[in-house]
matplotlib code that plots the C-alpha trace (Angstrom):
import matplotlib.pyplot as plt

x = [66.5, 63.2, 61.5, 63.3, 61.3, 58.3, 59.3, 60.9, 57.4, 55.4, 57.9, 57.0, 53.4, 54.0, 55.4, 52.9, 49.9, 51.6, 52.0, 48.8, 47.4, 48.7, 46.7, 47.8, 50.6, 52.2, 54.0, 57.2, 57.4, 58.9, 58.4, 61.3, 62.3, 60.2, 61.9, 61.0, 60.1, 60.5, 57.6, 59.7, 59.0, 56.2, 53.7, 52.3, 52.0, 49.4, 47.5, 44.5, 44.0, 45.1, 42.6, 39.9, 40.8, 40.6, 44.1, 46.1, 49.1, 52.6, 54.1, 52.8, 52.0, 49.3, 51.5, 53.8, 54.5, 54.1, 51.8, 52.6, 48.7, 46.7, 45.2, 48.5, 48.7, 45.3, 46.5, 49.9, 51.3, 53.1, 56.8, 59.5, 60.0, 56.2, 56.5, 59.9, 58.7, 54.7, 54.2, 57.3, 56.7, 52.8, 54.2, 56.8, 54.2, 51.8, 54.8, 55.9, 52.7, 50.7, 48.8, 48.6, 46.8, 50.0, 50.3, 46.6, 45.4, 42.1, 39.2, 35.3, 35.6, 35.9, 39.3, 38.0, 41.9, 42.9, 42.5, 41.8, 40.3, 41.0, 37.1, 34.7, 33.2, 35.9, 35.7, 31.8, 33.1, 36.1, 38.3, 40.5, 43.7, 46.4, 47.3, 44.0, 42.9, 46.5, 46.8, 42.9, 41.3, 44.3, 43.3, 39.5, 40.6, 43.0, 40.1, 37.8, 40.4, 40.9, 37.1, 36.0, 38.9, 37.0, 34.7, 31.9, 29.7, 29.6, 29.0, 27.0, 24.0, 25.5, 27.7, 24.3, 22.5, 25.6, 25.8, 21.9, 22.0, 25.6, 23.9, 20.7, 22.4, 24.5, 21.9, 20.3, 22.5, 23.7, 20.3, 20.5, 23.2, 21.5, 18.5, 20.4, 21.9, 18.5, 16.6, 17.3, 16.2, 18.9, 21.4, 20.7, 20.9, 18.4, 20.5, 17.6, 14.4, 16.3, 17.2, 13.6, 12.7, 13.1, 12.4, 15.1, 18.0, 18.7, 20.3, 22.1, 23.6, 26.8, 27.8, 31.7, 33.7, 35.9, 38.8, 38.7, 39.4, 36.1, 35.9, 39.2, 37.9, 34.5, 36.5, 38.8, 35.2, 33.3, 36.6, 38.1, 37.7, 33.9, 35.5, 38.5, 36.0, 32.7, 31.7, 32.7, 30.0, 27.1, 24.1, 25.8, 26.5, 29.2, 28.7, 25.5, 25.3, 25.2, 28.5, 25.9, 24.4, 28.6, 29.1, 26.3, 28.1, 31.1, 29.4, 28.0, 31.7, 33.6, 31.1, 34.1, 35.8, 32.2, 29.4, 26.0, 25.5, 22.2, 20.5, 18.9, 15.2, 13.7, 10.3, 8.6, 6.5, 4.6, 4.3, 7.0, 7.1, 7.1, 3.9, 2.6, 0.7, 3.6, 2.9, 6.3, 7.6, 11.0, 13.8, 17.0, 20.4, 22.3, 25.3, 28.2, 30.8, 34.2, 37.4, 39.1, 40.1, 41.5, 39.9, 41.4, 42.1, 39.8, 38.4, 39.4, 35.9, 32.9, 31.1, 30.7, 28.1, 31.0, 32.4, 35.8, 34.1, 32.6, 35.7, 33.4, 29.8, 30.5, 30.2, 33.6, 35.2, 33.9, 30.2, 28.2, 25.0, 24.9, 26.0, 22.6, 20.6, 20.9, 20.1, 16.3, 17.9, 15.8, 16.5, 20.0, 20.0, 23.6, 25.3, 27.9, 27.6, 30.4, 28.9, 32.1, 31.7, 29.1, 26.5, 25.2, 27.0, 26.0, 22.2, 22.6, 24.2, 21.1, 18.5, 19.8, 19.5, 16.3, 17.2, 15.7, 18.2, 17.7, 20.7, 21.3, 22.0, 25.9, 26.3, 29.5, 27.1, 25.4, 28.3, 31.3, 33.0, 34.5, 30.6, 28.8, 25.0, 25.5, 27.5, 24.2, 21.4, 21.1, 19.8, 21.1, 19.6, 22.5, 24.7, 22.3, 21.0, 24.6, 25.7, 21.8, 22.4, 26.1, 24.4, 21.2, 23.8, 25.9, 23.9, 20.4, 18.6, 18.9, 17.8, 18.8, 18.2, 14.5, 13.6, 15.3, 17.1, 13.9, 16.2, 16.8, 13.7, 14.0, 16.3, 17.0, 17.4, 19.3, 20.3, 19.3, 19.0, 17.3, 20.9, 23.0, 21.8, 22.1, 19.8, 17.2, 14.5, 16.7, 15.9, 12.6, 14.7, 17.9, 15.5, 12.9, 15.6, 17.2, 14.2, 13.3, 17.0, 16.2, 12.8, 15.0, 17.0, 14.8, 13.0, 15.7, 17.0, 13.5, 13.5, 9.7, 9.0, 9.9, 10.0, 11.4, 10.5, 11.5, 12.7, 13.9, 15.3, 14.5, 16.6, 14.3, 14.9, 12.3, 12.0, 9.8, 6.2, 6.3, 6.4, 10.4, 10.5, 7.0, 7.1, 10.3, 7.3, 4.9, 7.3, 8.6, 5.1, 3.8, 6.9, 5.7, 2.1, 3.7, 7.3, 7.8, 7.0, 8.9, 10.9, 11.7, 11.7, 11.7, 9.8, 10.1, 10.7, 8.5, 5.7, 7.5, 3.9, 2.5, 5.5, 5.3, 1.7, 3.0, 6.0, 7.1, 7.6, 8.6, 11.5, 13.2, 16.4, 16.1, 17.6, 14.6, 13.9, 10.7, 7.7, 8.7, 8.9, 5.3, 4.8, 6.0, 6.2, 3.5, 0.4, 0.3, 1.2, -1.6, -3.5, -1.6, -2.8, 0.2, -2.3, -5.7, -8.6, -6.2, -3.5, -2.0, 1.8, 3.8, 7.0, 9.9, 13.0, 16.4, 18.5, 16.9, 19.3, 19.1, 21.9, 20.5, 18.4, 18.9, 18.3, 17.3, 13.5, 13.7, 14.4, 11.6, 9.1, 9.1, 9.3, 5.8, 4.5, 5.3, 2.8, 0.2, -2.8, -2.6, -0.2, -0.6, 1.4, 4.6, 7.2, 9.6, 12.8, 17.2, 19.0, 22.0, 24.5, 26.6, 30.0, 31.8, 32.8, 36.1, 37.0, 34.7, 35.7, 33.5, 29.7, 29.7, 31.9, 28.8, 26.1, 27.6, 26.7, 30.1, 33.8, 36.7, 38.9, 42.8, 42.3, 43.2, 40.5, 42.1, 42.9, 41.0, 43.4, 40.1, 40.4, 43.9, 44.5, 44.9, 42.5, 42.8, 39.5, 39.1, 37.2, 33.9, 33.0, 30.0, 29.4, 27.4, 24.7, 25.4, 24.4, 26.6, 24.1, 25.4, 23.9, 23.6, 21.8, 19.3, 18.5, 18.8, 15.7, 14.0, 14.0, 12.4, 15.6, 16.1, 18.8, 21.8, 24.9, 25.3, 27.8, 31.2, 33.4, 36.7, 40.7, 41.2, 43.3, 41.6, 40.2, 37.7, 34.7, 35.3, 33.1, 31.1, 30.2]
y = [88.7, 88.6, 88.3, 86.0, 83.1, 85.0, 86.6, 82.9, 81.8, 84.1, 83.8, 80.5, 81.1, 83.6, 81.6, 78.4, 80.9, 82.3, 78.8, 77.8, 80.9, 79.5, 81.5, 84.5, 86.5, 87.4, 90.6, 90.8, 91.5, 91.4, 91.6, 93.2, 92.1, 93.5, 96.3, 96.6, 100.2, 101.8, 103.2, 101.4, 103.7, 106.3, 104.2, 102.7, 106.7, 106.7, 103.7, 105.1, 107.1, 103.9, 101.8, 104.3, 103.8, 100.0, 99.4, 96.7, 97.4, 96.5, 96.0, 93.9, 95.9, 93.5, 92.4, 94.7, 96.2, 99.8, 101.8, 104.5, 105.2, 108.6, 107.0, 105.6, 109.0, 107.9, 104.4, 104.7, 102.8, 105.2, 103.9, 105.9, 108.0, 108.1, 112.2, 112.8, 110.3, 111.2, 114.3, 116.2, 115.6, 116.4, 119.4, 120.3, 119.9, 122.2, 125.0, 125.0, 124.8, 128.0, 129.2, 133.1, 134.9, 136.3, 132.4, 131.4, 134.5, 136.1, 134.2, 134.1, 130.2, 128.2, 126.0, 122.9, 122.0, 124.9, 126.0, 129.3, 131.1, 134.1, 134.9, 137.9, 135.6, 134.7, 137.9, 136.2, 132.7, 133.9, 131.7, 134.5, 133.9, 136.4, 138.7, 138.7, 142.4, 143.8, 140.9, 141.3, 144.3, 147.0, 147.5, 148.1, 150.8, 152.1, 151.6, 153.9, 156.7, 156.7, 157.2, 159.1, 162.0, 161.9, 165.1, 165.0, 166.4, 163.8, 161.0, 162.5, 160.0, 157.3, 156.9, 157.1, 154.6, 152.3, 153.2, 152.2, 149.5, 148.0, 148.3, 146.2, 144.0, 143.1, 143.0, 140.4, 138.6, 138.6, 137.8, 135.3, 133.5, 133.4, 131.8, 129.6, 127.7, 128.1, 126.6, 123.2, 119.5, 116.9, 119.6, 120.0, 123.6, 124.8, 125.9, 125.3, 123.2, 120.1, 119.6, 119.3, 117.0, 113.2, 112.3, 114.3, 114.0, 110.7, 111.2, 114.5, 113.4, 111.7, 110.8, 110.9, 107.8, 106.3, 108.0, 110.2, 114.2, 115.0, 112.0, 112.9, 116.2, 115.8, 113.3, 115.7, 118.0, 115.2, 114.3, 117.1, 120.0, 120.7, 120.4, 122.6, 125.7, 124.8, 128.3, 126.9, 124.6, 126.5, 124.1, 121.0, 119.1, 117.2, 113.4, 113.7, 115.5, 112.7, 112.5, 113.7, 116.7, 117.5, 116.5, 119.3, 121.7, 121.0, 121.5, 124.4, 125.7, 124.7, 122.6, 121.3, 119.5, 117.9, 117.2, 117.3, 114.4, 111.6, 112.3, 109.9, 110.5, 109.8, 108.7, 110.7, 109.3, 109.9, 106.0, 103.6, 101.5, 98.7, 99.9, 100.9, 98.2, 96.7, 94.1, 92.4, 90.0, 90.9, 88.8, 89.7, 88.8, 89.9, 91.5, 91.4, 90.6, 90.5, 90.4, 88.4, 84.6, 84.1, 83.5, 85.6, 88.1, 91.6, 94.0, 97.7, 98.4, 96.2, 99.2, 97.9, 100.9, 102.8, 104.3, 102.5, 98.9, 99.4, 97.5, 95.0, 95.6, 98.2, 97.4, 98.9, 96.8, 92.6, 93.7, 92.0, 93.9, 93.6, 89.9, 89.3, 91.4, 89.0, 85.9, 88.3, 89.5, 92.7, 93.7, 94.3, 93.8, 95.4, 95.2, 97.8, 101.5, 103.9, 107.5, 108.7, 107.7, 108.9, 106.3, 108.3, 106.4, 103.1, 103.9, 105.7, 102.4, 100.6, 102.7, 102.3, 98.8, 99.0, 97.2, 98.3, 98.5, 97.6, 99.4, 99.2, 100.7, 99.7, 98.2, 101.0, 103.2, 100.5, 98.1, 99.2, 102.8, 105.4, 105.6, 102.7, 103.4, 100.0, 101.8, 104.4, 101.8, 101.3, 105.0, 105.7, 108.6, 110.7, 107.9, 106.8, 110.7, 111.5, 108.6, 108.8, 112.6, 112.0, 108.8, 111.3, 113.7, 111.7, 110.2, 109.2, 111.8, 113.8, 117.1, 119.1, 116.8, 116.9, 113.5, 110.0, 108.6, 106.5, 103.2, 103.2, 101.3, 100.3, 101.2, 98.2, 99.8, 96.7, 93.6, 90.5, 92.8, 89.9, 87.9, 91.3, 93.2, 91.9, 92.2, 91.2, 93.7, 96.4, 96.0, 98.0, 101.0, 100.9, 100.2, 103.1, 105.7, 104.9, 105.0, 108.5, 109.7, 108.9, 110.4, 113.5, 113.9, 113.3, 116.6, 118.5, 118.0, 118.7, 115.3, 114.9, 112.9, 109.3, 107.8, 104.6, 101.7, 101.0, 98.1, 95.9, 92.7, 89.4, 86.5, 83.3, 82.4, 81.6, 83.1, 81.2, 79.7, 82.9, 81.8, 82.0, 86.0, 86.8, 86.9, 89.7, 91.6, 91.7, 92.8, 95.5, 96.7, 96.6, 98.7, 101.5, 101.9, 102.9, 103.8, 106.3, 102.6, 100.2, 98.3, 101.4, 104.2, 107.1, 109.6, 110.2, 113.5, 112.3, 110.2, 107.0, 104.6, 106.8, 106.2, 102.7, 102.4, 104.5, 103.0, 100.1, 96.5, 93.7, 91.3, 88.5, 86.0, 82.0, 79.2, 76.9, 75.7, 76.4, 74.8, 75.0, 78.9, 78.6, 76.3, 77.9, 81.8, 82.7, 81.1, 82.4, 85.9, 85.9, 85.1, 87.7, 91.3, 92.6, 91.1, 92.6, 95.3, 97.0, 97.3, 95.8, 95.2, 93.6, 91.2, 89.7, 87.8, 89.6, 86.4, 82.9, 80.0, 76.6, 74.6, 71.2, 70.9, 70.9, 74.4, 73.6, 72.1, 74.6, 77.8, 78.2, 77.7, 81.4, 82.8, 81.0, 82.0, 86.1, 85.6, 83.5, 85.1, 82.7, 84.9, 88.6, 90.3, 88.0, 90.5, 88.2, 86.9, 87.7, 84.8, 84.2, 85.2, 86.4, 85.2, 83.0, 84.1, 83.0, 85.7, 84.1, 80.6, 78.1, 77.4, 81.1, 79.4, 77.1, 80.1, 81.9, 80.6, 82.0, 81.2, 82.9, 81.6, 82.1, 85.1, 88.0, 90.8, 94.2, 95.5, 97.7, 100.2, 100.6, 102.0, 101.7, 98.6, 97.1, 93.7, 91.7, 91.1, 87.6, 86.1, 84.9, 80.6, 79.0, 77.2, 74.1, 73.5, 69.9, 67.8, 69.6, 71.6, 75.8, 77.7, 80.2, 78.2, 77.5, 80.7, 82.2, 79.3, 80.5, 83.9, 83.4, 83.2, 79.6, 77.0, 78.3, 79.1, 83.0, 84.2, 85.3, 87.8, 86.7, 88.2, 89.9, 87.2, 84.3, 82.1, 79.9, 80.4, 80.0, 78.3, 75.0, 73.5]
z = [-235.1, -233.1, -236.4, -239.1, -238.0, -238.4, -241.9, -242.9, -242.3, -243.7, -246.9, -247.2, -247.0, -249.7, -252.0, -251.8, -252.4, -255.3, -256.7, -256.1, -258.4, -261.1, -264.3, -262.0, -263.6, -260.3, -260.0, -258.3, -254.5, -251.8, -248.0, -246.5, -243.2, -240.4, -238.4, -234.8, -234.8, -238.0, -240.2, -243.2, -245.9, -246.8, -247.9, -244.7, -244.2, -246.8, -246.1, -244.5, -248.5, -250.8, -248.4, -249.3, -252.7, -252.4, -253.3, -251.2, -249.5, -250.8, -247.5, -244.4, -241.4, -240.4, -237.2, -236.7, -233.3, -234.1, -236.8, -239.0, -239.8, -239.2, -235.9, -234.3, -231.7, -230.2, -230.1, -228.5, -231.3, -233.5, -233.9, -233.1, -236.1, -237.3, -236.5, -238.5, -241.6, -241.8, -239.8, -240.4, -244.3, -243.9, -241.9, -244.6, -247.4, -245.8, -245.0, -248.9, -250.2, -248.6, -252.1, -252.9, -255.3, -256.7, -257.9, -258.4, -259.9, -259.1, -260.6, -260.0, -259.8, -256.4, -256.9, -254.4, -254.1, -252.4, -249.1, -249.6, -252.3, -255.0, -255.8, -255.3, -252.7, -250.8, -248.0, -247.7, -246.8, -244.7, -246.9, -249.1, -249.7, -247.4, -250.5, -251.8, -251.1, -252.1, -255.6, -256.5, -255.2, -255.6, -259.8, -258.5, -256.6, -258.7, -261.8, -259.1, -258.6, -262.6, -263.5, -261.0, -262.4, -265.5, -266.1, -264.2, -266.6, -269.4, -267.1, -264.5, -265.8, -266.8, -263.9, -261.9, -263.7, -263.6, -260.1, -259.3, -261.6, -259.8, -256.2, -257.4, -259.2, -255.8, -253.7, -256.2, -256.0, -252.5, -251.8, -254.4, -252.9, -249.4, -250.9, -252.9, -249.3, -248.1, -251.0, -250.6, -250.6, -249.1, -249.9, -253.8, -254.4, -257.6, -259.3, -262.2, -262.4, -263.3, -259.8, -258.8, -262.3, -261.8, -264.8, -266.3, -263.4, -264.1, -267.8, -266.3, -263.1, -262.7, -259.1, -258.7, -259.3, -257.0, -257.1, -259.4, -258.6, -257.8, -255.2, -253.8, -253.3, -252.2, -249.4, -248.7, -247.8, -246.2, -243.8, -242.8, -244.9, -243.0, -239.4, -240.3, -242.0, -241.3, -243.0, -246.3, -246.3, -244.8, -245.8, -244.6, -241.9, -240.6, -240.0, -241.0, -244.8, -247.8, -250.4, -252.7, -251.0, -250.8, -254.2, -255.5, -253.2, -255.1, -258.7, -257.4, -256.8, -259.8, -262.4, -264.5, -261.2, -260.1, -262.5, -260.7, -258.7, -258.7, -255.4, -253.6, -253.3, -249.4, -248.2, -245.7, -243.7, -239.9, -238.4, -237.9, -241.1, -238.3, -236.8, -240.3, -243.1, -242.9, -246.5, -247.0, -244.4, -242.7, -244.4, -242.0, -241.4, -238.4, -239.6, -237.4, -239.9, -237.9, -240.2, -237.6, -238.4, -235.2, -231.7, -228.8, -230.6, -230.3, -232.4, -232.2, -233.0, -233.6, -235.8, -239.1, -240.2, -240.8, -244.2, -243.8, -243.5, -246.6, -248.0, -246.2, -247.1, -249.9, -253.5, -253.5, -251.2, -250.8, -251.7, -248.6, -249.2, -252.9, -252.0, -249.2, -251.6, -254.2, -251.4, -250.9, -248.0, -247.1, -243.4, -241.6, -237.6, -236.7, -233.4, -232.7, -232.7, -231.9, -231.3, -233.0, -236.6, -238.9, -240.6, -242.8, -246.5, -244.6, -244.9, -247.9, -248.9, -247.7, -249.5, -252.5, -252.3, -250.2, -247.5, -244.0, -241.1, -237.0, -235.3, -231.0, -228.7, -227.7, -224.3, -223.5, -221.7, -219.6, -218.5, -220.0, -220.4, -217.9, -216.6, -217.1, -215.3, -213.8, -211.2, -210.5, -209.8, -213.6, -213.9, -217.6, -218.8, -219.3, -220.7, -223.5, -224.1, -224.9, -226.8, -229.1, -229.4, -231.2, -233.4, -234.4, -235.7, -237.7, -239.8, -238.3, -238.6, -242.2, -243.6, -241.4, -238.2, -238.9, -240.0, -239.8, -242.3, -244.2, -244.1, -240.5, -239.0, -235.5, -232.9, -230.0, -226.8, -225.5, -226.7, -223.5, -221.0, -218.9, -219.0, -218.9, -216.2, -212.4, -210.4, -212.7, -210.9, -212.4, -215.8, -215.8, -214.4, -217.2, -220.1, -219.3, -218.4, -221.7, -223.5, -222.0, -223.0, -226.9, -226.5, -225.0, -227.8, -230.5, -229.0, -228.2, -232.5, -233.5, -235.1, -235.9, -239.1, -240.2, -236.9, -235.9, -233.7, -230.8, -228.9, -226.4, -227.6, -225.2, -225.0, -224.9, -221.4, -219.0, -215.3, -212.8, -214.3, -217.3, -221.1, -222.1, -223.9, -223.6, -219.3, -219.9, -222.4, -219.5, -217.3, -218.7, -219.9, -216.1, -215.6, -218.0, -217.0, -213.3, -213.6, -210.3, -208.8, -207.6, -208.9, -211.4, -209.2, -212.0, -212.7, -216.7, -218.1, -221.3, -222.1, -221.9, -222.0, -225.3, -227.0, -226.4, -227.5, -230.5, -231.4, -230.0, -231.3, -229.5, -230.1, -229.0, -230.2, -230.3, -231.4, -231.0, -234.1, -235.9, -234.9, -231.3, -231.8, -232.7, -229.9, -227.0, -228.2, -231.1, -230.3, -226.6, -228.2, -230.1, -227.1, -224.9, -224.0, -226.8, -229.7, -228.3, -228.7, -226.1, -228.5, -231.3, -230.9, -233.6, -233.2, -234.7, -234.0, -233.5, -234.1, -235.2, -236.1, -234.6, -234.9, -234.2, -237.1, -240.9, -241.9, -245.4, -243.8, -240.8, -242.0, -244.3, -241.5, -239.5, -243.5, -243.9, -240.3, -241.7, -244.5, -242.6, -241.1, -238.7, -236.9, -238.5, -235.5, -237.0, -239.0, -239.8, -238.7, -238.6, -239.5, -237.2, -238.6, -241.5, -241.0, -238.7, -235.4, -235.4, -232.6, -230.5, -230.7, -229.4, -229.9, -231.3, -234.5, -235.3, -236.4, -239.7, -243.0, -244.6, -243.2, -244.9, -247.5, -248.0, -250.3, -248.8, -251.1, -249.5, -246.5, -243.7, -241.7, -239.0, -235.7, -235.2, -236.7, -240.2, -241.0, -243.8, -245.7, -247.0, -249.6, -248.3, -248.5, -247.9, -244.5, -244.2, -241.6, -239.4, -242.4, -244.6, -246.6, -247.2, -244.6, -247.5, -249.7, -247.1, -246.6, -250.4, -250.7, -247.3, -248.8, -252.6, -254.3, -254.8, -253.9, -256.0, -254.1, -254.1, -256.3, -254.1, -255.1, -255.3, -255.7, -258.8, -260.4, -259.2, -262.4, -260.6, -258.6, -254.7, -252.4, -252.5, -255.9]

ax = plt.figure().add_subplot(projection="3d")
ax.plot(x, y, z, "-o")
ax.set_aspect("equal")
plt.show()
């Protein structure tokens, strides 16, 4: 009874967006009435597999008190009968369905869909099937016994030769098949020269469609088949190995299931592209695209690097990067980071549109957590060492954990430390103990070429008579040249000043608007000991959005001051931000140049919880112009409104005309 008002209302609402579709031919459906704790039916079972799909859900669970998704257990949210209705059939599908060779037969092909295997190489892999040696292996010994009763004299030399000839032909090929795992390049075996031909691969590569049966299984591989049998997959990685590199795997296996996949190509380089000739200027936008639409309400997660929110940034799902690529976006400045989820499709994603990406540091192990370092004197070594290790192996660092992922460009240690961390005089001592912790780990995984910048990102506050952003610089710089002083009172276990004379770049957020930046921030910098013979330092903005001015006139500015030799240290600039903060309410709601619309795209079961994703619509600055349109100009791309995706059925185009 609880919920008839609630499914009376949202009945209504139903029926008044179907109307408004019109052209849409709307398919029957209902939304059964909401039971309290019930799973329903199987298909809310399933969710987490349609979602990666990109199908919608028939059924509303957005809502509902209890879950019936893969996830609910670590939640403490499954409802009551999740176990008898989704595990006990998962349970009884895995009891009837144990494959034998007796069934499969013995073959010299992998079968990807089976969990173990009927094939010569299956005792190699550890991944035979139970009746293999008596179903397989009983007429080879019984083919044995047969020829060696034969007389001995008319086959003394042949059998010998055979016999030689068998033995070297094995160890060939054993050897063979070593090499093979070992002779590799992002995980694409050579199986032949046109593996290592560029000009040829791309007319004889097909990477798997989504969902078709070599997607589901190389997703099956990628998501749990590596953790369950690791051995299966010798030359990759979990976390950290590409769908392609699993893909070639896969064709390697059983060539008619998986045609050989288009590998991405990777730059190698030995200076932070940051620190490097760096000749185009940084056109960002920070990207903390919550699906909420409500404020109060908080996010399970705040990762969006992840492979489930590409129904957010995927071309699969809404199509947010192919959407800022098209508005000259070229640089990413992300936010969250949950050492559990790998990263690696996100920057593969990235690449391929060649789009650089400036990840951080999450704030768990400082100030939040079962740990936080704010509870040891800010001494965070151990918190940020664990946390960086977990993000270099799943999906940072690539090829083996030798190299970072090319796309991946700059790494901010902290986000405003000056405003987060209390006392102030403890800053010095969480940023360089969390700066020796990366350095740590990056050793200890070997991780030697491609290396990023580094990172700590100033708000543009002033403390006492120093310039607002540029005093926090100095301070933390004085810091490094002495760190076993006060007020840092560490003694490094690497060299934390080398690798800021190597790799660092300084940044800071404002929402000053243009020619005050300059002002009060770049022409002292240019004057400051960060711009000298000493060393040559460069800098760019972590956010930049001022409200108070028209954006049209403003934004442009910074854009200019990248190309200008008038400031050559200048990188560029991260418009803030993506989407509207509804979460946040308040002044936060004022920054994104998209709101969301009333069309629900497809939904995101994430981290325990299932989000609507909404159509994306243009927000206006305070004189009404689109935020996105401002920016798409700013950028090179001219003032056109960017074109939105929409719902499937939907005629016309959303957004401001």
């Amino acid at each position: 009874q609880a919920f008839r008002p609630v499914q009376s209302f949202l009945d209504s609402v139903m029926a008044r967006f179907l109307a408004l579709l019109g052209l849409c031919a709307v398919a029957e459906e209902t939304l059964d009435a909401l039971n309290d704790d019930s799973c329903l039916a199987g298909d809310p079972c399933e969710l987490s597999l349609r979602q990666l799909r990109g199908e919608r859900i028939s059924q509303l669970v957005r809502g509902h008190p209890c879950q019936c998704t893969a996830q609910c257990a670590k939640y403490g949210n499954c409802c009551s009968d999740y176990k008898d209705i989704c595990e006990g059939t998962s349970k009884k599908l895995k009891a009837e369905a144990i494959p034998l060779c007796a069934n499969l037969g013995c073959t010299s092909k992998y079968q990807s869909n089976q969990p173990c295997q009927c094939t010569p190489k299956c005792s190699k892999f550890g991944n035979c099937c139970s009746d293999y040696t008596e179903a397989c292996l009983a007429d080879t010994e019984e083919t044995k016994i047969t020829t060696s009763s034969e007389p001995e004299v008319e086959t003394t030399t042949v059998s010998t030769t055979t016999e030689e000839t068998s033995v070297k032909s094995t160890e060939e090929k054993e050897a063979g098949d070593d090499n093979a795992w070992k002779d590799t390049v992002d995980g694409v075996l050579h199986i032949n020269d046109d593996w290592i031909k560029q000009d040829t691969l791309d007319s004889k590569c097909e990477t798997a469609k989504r969902g078709d049966e070599c997607w589901v299984a190389v997703s099956w591989a990628m998501a749990d088949g590596i953790y369950e049998h690791p051995e299966w997959w010798p030359e990759l990685q979990p976390g950290a190995s590409s769908f392609e590199e699993f893909q070639a795997h896969q064709h390697l296996m059983n060539n008619t299931l998986c045609p050989q996949p288009c590998m991405l190509r990777y730059k190698q380089y030995s200076v932070p592209t940051y620190r490097s000739n760096h000749q185009y200027p940084m056109k960002g936008v920070s990207y903390g695209a919550s699906p909420l639409k409500n404020t109060g309400v908080l996010l399970t997660d705040d990762d969006f690097m992840t492979d489930i929110t590409g129904a957010m940034w995927d071309s699969w799902g809404r199509g947010d990067l192919d959407l800022l690529k098209s508005m000259g976006v070229n640089t990413l400045r992300m936010y969250g980071n949950d050492l559990n989820y790998s990263h690696r499709s996100f920057l593969d994603g990235a690449w391929k549109r060649d789009m650089d990406i400036i990840v951080g540091l999450s704030d768990w192990g400082f100030i939040q957590g079962p740990d936080p370092c704010d509870r040891n004197g800010y001494e965070c070594f151990s918190q940020v060492y664990e946390a960086y290790k977990n993000n270099l192996l799943k999906g940072f660092a690539i090829r083996n954990y030798t190299m970072y992922h090319p796309a991946l460009k700059a790494l901010i240690i902290s986000n405003e430390p000056d405003l987060k961390v209390h006392p102030r005089t403890s800053v010095c001592r969480a940023m360089i103990t969390s700066l020796d912790a990366i350095l740590q780990a990056e050793k200890d995984l070997n991780i030697t070429e491609n290396p990023i910048a580094l990172t700590v990102t100033f708000s543009f506050a002033a403390f006492g008579r120093n310039p607002p952003g540029l005093g926090q610089m100095q301070e933390l710089y004085a810091c490094l040249q002495h760190p076993e002083a006060p007020p840092t009172y560490y003694r490094p276990k690497n060299d934390v000043l080398s690798a800021f004379r190597k790799r660092w770049v300084h940044s800071f957020n404002t929402a000053a608007p243009g020619h005050v930046v300059e002002e009060l921030f770049l022409d002292k910098y240019k004057k400051s000991i960060f711009w000298s013979d000493e060393m040559k330092i460069p800098l760019f903005i972590g956010e930049y959005h001022s409200v108070h001015v028209g954006a049209k006139d403003d934004l442009p500015i910074l854009v200019e001051d990248a190309l200008s030799a008038t400031y050559p240290f200048f990188l560029g600039y991260n418009f803030f931000e993506f989407s509207v903060r509804y979460d946040k309410g308040g002044s936060e709601k004022k920054f994104g140049m998209f709101g969301y619309g009333d069309s629900p795209l497809l939904d995101m079961n994430y981290s325990g919880m299932v989000y609507t994703i909404w159509d994306l619509v243009p927000a206006p600055d305070k004189y009404g112009y689109p935020l996105s349109m401002a920016l798409s100009n700013a950028y090179g791309k001219g003032s056109n409104l960017p074109k939105l995706r929409k719902a499937p059925c939907l005629e016309e185009t959303l957004g401001v005309s």
